[in-house]
C-alpha positions in Angstrom: 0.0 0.0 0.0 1.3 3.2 -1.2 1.9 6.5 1.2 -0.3 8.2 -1.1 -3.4 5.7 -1.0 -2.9 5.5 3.1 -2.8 10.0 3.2 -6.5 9.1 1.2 -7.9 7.0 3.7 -10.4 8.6 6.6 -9.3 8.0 10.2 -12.2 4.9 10.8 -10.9 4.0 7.6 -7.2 4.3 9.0 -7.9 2.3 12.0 -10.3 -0.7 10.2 -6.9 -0.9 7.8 -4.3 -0.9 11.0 -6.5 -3.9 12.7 -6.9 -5.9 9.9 -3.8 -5.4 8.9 -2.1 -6.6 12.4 -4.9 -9.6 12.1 -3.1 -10.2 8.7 0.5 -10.3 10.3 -1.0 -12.8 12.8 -2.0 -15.0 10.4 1.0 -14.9 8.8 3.0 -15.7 12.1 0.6 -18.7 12.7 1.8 -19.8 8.7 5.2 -19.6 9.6 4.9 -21.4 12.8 3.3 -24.4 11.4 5.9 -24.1 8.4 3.1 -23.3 5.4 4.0 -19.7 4.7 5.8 -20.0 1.0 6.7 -16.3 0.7 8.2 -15.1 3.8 8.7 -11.3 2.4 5.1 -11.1 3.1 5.8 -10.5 7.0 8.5 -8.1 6.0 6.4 -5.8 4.0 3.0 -6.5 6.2 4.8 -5.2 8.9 6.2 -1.9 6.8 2.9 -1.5 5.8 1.5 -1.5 9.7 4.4 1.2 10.7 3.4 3.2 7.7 -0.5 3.3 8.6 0.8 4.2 12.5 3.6 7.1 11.2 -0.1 8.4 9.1 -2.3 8.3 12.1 0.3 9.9 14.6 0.9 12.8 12.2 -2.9 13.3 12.3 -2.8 13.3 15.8 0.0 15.5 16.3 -1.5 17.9 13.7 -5.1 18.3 15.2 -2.7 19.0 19.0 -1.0 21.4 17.1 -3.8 23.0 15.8 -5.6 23.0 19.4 -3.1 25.0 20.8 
């Protein structure tokens, strides 16, 4: 997922994608665990694409502080 289609997304829609996400590099743990996961670059980017959702949501919470004070 692209910086640019994450910046898109609404902040339920944010949050939906950062849980199902995390449920996604679950599953994948559970794969490798019982040695079925064939591609295991999938938990390297699943987890890049989890720290970009979280780097999108805490500039929007650090924007809407900023803009409090």
């Amino acid at each position: 997922m692209k910086l640019s289609e994450i910046r898109a997304l609404s902040d339920v829609e944010l949050k939906a994608k950062v849980d199902e996400t995390r449920e996604e590099l679950m599953n994948l743990r559970f794969q490798v665990s019982m040695g079925t996961l064939p591609d295991f670059t999938r938990m390297r980017q699943t987890r890049r694409v989890i720290a970009r959702l979280l780097t999108v949501q805490r500039e929007r919470e650090l924007m809407l502080k900023e803009g409090a004070e």
